[in-house]
KEDREN-292692 format. One record per residue: x, y, z of N, C-alpha, C in turn; residue number from 1; residue in one letter. Coordinates in nm, 2 decimals. Layout:
+--------+--------+--------+--------+--------+--------+--------+--------+--------+-----+-----+
!    nc1 !    nc2 !    nc3 !   cac1 !   cac2 !   cac3 !    cc1 !    cc2 !    cc3 !   n ! res !
+--------+--------+--------+--------+--------+--------+--------+--------+--------+-----+-----+
!      X !      Y !      Z !      X !      Y !      Z !      X !      Y !      Z ! NUM !   A !
...
+--------+--------+--------+--------+--------+--------+--------+--------+--------+-----+-----+
***
This chain:
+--------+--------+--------+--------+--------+--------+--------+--------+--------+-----+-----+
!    nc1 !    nc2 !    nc3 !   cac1 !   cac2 !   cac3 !    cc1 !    cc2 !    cc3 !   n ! res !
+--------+--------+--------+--------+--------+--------+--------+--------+--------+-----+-----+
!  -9.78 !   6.94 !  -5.34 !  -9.64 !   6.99 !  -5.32 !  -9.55 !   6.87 !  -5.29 !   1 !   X !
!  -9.42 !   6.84 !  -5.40 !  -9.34 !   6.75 !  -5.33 !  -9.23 !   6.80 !  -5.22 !   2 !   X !
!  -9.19 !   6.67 !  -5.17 !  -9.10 !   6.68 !  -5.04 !  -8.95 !   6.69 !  -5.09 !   3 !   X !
!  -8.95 !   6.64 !  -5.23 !  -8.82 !   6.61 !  -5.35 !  -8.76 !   6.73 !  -5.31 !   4 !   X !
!  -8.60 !   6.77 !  -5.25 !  -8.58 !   6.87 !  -5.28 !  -8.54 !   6.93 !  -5.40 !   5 !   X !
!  -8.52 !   7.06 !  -5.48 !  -8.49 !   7.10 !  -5.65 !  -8.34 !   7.07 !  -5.62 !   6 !   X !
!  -8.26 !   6.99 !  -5.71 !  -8.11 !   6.97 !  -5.68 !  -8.03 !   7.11 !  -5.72 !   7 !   X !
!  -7.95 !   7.11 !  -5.70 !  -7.89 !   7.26 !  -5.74 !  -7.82 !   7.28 !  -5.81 !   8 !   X !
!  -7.86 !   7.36 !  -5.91 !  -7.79 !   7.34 !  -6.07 !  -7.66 !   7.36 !  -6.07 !   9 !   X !
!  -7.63 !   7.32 !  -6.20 !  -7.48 !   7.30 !  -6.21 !  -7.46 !   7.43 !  -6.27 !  10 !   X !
!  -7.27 !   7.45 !  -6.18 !  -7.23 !   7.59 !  -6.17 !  -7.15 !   7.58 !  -6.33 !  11 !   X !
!  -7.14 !   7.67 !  -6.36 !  -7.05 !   7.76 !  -6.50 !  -6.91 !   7.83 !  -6.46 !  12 !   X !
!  -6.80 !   7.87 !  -6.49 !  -6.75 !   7.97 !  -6.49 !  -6.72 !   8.02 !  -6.58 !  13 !   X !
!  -6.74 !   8.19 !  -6.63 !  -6.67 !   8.21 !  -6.76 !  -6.58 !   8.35 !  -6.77 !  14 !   X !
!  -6.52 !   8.32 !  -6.80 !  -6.37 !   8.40 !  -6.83 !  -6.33 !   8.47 !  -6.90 !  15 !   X !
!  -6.32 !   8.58 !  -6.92 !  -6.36 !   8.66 !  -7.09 !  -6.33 !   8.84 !  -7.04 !  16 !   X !
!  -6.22 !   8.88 !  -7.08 !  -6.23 !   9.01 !  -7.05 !  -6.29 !   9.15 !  -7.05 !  17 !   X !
!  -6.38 !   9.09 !  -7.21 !  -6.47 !   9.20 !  -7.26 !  -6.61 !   9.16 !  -7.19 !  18 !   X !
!  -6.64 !   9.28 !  -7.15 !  -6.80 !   9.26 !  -7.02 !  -6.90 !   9.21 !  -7.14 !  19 !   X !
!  -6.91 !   9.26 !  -7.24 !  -7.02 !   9.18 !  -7.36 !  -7.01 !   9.07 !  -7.36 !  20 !   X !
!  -6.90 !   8.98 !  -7.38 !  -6.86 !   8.85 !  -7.40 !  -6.93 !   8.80 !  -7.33 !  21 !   X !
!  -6.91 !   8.85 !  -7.17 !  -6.93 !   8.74 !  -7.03 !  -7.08 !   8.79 !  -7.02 !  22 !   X !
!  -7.15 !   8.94 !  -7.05 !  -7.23 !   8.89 !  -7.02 !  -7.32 !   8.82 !  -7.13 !  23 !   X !
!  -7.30 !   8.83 !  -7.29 !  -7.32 !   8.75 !  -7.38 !  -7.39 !   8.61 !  -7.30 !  24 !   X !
!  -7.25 !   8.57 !  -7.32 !  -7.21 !   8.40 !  -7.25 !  -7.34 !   8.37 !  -7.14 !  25 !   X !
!  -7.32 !   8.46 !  -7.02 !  -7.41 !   8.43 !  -6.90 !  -7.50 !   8.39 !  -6.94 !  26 !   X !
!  -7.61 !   8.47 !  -7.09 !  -7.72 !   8.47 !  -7.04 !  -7.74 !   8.35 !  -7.14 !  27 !   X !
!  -7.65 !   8.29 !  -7.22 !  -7.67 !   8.17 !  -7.33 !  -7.65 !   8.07 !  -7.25 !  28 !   X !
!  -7.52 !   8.04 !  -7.16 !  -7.54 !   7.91 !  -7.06 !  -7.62 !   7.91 !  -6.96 !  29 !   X !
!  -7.65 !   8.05 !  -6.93 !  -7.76 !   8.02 !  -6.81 !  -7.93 !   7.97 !  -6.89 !  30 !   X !
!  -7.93 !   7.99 !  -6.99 !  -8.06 !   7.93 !  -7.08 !  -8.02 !   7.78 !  -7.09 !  31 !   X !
!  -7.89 !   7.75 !  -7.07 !  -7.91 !   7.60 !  -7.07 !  -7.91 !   7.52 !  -6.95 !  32 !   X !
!  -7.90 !   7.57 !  -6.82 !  -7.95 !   7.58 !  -6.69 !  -7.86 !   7.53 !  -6.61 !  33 !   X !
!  -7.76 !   7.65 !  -6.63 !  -7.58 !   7.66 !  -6.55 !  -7.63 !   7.77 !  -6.47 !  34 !   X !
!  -7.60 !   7.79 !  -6.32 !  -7.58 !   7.91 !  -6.26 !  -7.45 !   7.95 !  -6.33 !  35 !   X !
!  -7.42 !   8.09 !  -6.36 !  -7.29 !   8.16 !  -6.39 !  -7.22 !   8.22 !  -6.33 !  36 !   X !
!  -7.06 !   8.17 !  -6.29 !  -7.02 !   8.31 !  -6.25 !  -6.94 !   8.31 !  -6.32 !  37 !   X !
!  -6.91 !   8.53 !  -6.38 !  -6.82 !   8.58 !  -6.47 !  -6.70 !   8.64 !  -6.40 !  38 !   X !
!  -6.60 !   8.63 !  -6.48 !  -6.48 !   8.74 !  -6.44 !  -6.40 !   8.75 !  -6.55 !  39 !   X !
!  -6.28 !   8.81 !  -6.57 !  -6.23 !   8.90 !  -6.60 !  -6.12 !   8.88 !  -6.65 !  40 !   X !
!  -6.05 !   8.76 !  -6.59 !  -5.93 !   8.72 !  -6.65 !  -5.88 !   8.58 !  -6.58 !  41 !   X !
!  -5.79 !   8.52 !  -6.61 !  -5.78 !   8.37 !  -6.60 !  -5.75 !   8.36 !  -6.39 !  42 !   X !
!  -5.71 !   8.49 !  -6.35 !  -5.68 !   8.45 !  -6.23 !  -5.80 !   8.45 !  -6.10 !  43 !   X !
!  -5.91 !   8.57 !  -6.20 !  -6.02 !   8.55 !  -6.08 !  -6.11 !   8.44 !  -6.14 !  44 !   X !
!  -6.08 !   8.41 !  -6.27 !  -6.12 !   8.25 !  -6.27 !  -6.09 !   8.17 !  -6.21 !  45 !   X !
!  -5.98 !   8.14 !  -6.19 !  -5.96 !   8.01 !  -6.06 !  -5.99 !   8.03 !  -5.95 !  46 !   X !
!  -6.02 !   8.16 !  -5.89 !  -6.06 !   8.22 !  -5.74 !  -6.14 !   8.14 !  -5.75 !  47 !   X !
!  -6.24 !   8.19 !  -5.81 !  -6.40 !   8.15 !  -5.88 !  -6.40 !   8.00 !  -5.90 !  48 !   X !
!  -6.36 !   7.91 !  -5.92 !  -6.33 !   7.76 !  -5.98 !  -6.31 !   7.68 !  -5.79 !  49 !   X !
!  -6.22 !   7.78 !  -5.75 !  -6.19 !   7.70 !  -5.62 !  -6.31 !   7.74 !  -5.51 !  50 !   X !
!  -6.35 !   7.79 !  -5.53 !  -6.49 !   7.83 !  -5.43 !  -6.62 !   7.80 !  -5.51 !  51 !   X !
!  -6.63 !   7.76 !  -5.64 !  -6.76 !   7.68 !  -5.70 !  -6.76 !   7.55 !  -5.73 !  52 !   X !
!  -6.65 !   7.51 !  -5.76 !  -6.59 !   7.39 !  -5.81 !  -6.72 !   7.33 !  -5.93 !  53 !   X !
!  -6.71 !   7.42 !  -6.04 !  -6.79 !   7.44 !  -6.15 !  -6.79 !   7.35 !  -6.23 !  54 !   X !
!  -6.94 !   7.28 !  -6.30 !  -6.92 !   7.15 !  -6.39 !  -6.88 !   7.21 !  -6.53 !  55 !   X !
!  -6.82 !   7.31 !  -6.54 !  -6.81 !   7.38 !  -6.71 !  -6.78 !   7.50 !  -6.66 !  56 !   X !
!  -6.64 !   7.48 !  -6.72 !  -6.56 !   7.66 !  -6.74 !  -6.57 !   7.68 !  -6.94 !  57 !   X !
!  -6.57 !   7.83 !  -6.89 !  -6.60 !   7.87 !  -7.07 !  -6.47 !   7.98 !  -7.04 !  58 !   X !
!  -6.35 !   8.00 !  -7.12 !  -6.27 !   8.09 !  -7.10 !  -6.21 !   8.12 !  -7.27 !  59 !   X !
!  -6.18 !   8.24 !  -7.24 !  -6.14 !   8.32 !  -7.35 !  -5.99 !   8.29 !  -7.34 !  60 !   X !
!  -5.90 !   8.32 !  -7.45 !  -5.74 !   8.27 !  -7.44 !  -5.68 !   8.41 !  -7.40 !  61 !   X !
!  -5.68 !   8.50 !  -7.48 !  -5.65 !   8.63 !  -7.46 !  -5.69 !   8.71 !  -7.37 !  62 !   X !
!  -5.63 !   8.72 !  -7.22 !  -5.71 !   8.80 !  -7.11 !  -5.56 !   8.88 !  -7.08 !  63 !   X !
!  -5.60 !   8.92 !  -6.99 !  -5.49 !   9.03 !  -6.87 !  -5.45 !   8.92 !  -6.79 !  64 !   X !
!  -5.33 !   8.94 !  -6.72 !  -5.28 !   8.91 !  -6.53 !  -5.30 !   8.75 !  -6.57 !  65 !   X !
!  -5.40 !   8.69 !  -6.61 !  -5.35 !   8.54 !  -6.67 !  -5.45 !   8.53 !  -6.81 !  66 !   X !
!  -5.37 !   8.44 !  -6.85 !  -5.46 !   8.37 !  -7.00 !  -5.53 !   8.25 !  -6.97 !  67 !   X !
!  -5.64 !   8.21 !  -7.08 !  -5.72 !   8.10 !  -7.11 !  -5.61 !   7.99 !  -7.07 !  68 !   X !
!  -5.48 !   7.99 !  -7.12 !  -5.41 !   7.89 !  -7.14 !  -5.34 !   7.88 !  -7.00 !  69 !   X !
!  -5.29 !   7.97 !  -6.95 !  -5.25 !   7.98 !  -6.78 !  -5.37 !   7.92 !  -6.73 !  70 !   X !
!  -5.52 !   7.95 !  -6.67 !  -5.58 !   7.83 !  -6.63 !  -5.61 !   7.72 !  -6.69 !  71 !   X !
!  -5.58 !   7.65 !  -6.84 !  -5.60 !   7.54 !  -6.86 !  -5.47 !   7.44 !  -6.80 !  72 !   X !
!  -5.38 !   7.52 !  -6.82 !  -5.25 !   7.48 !  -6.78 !  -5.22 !   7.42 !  -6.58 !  73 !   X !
!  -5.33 !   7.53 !  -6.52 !  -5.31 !   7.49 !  -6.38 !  -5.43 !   7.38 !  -6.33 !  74 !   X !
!  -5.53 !   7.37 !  -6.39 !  -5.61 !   7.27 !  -6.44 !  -5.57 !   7.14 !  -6.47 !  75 !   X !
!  -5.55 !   7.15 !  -6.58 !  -5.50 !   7.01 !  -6.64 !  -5.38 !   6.95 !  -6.52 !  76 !   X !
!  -5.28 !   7.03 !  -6.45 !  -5.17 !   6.97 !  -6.36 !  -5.21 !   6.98 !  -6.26 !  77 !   X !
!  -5.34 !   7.02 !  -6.20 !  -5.36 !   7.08 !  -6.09 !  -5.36 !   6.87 !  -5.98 !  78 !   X !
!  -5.33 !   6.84 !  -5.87 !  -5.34 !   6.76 !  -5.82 !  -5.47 !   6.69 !  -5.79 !  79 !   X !
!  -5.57 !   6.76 !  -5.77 !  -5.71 !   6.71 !  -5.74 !  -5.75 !   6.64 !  -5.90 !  80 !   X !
!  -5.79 !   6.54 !  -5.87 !  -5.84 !   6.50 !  -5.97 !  -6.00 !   6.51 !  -6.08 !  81 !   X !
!  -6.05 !   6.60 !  -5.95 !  -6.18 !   6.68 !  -5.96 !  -6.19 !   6.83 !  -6.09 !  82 !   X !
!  -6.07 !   6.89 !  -6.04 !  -6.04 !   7.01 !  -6.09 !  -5.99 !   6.95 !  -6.26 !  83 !   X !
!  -5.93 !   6.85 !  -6.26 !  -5.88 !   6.84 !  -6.38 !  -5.98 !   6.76 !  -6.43 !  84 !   X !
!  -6.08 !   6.68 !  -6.45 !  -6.15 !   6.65 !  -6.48 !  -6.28 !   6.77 !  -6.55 !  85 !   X !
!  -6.27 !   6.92 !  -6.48 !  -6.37 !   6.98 !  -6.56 !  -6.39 !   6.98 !  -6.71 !  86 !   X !
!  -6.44 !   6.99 !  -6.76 !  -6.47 !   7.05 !  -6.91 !  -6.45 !   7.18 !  -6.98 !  87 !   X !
!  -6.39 !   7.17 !  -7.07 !  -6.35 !   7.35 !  -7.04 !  -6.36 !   7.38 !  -7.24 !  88 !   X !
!  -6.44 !   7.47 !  -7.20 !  -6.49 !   7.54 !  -7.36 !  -6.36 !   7.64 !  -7.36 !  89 !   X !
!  -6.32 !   7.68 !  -7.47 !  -6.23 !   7.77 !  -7.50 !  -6.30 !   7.82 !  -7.65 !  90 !   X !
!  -6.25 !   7.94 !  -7.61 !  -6.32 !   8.03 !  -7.69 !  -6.18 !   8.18 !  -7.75 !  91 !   X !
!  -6.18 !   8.24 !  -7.84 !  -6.10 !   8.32 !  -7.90 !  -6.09 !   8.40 !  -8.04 !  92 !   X !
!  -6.08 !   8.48 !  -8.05 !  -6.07 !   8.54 !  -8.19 !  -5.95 !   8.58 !  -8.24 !  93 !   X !
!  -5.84 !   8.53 !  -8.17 !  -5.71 !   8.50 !  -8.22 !  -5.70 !   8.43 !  -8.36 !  94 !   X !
!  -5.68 !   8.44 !  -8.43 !  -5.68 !   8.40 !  -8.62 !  -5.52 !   8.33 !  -8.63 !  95 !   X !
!  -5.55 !   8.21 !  -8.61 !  -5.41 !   8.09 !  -8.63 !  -5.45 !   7.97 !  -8.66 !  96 !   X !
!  -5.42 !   7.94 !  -8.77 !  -5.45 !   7.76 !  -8.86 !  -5.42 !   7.66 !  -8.74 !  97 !   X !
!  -5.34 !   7.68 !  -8.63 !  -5.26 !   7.59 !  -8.55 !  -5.35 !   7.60 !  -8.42 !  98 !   X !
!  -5.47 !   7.68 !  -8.41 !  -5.55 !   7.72 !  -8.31 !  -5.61 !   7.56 !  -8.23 !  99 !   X !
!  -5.67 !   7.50 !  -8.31 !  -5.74 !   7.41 !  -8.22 !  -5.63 !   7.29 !  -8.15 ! 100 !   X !
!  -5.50 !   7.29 !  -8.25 !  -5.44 !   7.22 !  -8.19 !  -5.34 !   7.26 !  -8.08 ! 101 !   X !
!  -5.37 !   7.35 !  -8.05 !  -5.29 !   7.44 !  -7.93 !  -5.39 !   7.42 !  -7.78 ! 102 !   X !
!  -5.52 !   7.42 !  -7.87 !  -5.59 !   7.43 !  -7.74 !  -5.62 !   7.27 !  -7.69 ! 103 !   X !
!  -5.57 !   7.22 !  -7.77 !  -5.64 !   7.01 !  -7.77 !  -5.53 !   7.00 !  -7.64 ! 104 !   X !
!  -5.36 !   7.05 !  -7.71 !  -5.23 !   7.01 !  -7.64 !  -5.27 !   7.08 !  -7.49 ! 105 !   X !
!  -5.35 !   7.25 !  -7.47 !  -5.36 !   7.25 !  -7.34 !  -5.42 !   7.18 !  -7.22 ! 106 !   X !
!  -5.56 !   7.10 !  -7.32 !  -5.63 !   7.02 !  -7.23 !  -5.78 !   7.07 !  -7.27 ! 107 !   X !
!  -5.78 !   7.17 !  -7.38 !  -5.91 !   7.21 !  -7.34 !  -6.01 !   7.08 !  -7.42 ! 108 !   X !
!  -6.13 !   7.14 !  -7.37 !  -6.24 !   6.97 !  -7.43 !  -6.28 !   7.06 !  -7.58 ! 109 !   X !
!  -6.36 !   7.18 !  -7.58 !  -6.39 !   7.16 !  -7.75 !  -6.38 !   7.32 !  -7.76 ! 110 !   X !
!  -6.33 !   7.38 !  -7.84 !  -6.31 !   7.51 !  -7.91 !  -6.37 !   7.55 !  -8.03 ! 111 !   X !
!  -6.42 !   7.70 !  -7.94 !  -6.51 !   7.74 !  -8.04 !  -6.44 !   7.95 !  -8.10 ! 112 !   X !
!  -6.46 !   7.91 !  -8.20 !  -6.42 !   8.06 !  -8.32 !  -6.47 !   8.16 !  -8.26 ! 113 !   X !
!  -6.49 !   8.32 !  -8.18 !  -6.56 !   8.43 !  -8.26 !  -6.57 !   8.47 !  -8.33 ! 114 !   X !
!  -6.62 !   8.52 !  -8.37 !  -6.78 !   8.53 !  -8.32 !  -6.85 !   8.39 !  -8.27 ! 115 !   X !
!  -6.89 !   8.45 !  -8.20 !  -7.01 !   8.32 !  -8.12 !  -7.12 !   8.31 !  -8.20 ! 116 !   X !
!  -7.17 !   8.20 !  -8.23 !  -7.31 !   8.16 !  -8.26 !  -7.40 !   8.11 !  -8.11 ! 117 !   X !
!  -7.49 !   8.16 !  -8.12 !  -7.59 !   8.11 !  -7.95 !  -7.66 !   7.94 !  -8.02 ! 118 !   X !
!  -7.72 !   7.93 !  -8.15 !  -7.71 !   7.82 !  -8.12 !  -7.64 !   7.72 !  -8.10 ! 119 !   X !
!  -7.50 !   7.73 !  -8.17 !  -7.40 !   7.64 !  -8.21 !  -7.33 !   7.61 !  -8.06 ! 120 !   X !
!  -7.30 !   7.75 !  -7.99 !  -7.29 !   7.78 !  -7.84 !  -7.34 !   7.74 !  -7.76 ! 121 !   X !
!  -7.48 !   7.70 !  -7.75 !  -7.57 !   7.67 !  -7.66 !  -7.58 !   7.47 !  -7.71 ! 122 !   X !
!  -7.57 !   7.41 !  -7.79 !  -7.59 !   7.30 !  -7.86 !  -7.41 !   7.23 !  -7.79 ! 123 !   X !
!  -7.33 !   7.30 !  -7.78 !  -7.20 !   7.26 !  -7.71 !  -7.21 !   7.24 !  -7.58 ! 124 !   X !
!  -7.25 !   7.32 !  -7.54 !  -7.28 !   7.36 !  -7.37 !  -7.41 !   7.26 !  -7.32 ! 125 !   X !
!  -7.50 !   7.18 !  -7.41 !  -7.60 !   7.13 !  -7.36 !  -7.48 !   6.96 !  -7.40 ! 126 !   X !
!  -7.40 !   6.97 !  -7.49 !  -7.32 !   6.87 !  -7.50 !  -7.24 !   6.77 !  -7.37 ! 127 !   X !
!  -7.18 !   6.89 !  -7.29 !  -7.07 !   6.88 !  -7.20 !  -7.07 !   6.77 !  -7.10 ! 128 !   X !
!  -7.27 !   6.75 !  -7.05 !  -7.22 !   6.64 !  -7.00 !  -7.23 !   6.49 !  -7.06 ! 129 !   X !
!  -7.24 !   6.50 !  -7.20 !  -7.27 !   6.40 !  -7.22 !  -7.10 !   6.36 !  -7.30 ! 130 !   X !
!  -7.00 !   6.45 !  -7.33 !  -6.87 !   6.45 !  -7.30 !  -6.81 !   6.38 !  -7.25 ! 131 !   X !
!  -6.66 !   6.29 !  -7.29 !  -6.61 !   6.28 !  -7.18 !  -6.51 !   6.41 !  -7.11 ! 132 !   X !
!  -6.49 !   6.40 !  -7.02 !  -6.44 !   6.54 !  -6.96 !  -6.32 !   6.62 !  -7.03 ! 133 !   X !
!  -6.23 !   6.53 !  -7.03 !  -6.11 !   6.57 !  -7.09 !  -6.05 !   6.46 !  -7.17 ! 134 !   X !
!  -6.01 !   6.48 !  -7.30 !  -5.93 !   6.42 !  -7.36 !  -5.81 !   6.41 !  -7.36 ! 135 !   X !
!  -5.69 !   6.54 !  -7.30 !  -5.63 !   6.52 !  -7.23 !  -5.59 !   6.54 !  -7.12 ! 136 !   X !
!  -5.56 !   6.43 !  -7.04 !  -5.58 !   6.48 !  -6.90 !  -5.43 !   6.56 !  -6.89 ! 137 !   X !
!  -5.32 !   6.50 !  -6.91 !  -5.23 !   6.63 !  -6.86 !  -5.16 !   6.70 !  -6.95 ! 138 !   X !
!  -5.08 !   6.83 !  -6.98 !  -5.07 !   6.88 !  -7.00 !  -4.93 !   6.86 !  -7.14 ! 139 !   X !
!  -4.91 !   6.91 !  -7.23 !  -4.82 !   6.83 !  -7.30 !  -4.73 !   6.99 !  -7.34 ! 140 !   X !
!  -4.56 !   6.95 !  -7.24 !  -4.44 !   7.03 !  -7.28 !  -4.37 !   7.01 !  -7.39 ! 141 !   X !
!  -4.44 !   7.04 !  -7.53 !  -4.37 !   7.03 !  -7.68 !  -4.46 !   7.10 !  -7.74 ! 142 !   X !
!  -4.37 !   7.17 !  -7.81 !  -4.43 !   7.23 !  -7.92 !  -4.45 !   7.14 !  -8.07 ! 143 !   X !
!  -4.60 !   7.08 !  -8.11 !  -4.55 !   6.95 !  -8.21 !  -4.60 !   6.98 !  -8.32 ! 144 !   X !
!  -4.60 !   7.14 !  -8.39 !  -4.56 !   7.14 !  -8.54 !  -4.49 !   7.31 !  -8.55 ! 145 !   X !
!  -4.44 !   7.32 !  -8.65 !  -4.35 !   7.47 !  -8.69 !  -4.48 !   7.48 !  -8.81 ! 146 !   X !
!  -4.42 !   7.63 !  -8.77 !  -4.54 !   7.74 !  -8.90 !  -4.47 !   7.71 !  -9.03 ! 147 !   X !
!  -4.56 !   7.71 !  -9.12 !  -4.55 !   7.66 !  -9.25 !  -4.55 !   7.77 !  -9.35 ! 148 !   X !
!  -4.52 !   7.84 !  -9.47 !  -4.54 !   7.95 !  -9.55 !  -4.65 !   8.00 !  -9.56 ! 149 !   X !
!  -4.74 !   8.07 !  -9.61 !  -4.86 !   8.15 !  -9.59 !  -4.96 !   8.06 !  -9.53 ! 150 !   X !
!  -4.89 !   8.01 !  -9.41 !  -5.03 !   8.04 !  -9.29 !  -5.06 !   8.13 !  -9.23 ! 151 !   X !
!  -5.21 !   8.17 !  -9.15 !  -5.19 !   8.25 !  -9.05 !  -5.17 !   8.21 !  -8.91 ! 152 !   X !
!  -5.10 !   8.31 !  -8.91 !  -5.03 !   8.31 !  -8.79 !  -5.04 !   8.40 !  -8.63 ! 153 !   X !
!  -5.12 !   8.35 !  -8.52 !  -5.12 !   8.48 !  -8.46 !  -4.99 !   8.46 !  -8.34 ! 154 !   X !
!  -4.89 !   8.59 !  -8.36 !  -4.81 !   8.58 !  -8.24 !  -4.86 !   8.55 !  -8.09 ! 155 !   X !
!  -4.91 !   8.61 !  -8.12 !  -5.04 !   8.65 !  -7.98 !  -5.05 !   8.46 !  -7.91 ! 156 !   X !
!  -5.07 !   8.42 !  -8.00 !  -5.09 !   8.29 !  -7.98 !  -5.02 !   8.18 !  -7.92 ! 157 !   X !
!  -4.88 !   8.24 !  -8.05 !  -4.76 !   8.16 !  -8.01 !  -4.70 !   8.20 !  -7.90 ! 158 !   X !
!  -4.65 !   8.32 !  -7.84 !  -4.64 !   8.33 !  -7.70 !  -4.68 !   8.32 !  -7.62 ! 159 !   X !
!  -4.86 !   8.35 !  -7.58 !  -4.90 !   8.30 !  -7.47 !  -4.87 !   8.10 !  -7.45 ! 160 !   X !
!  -4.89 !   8.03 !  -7.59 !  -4.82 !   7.91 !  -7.58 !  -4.73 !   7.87 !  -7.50 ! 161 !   X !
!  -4.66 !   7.93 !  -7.56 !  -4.49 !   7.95 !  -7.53 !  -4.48 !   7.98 !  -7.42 ! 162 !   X !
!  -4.49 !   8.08 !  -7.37 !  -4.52 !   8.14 !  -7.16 !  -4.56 !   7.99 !  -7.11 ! 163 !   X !
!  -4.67 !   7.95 !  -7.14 !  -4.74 !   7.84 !  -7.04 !  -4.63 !   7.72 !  -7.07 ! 164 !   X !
!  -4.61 !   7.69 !  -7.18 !  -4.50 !   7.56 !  -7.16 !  -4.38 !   7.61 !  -7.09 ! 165 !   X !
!  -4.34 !   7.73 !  -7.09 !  -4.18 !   7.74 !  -7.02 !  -4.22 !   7.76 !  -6.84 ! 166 !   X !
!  -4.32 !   7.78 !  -6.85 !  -4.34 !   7.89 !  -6.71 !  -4.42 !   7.75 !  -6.63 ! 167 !   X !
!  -4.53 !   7.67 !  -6.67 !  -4.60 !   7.54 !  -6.64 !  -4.71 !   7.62 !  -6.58 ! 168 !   X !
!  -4.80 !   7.53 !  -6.51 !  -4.88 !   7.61 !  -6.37 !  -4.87 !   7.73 !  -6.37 ! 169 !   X !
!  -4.95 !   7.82 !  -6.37 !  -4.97 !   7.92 !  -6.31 !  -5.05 !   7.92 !  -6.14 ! 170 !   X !
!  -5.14 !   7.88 !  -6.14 !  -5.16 !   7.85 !  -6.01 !  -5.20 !   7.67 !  -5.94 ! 171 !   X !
!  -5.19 !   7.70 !  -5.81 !  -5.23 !   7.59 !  -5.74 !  -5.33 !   7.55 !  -5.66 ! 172 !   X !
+--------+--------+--------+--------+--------+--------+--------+--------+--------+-----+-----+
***
């Protein structure tokens, strides 16, 4: 028997309104050996964030009461330099050509389509720490391209954008 104590795995948070999603999610990062905790929408994610202080948040863009982008938004500005340093998967089934580079400008580290793949999912997540955390660390107030003729386009997208650059921070 050793005296070594087991260190204590690294925490998850994941963020996702639909209960399939999160519990999906749970049981794919917890196979890569994240404890998980789920919720519901971007605001009991940062409850959750400030009381785990988690090595990898996984959040959906499209929630209730806050969006994926509202916590990447309070993240990425947030003062601790700890908090903004996480890694943060973003995830959505929002359908917009302009998608990944919306989520780069928020801060997120790498974005993934739904439907989920568990390998492709799980092969990211086993990525994160070998990552650097964030590519960008703060947050960028420009919108830096206009919609082009038959792209798609999801409104959905462009406003929650839009909200987080006019509004900043959602929380602290």
């Amino acid at each position: 028997m050793s005296n070594v104590p087991n260190p204590r795995s690294p925490q998850c948070v994941i963020a996702d309104d639909l209960r399939a999603s999160r519990e999906l999610l749970r049981g794919w990062v917890s196979e890569c050996g994240y404890e998980c905790t789920t919720t519901a929408n971007g605001e009991d994610a940062w409850s959750a964030i400030k009381q785990v202080l988690p090595q990898l948040i996984v959040t959906d863009i499209e929630m209730p009461v806050a969006s994926g982008l509202d916590l990447l938004c309070s993240l990425r500005q947030h003062p601790s330099a700890e908090l903004k340093a996480i890694p943060v998967i973003v995830i959505s089934s929002l359908q917009d050509d302009d998608i990944r580079s919306f989520v780069q400008n928020a801060g997120g580290t790498v974005f993934l389509m739904k439907p989920l793949d568990k390998r492709r999912t799980q092969r990211v997540v086993r990525r994160m720490d070998q990552v650097a955390s964030v590519a960008n660390a703060n947050f960028h107030h420009s919108v830096h391209e206009h919609p082009r003729p038959n792209r798609r386009i999801s409104p959905t997208l462009r406003r929650l954008y839009r909200e987080v650059q006019e509004n900043g921070p959602k929380f602290r």
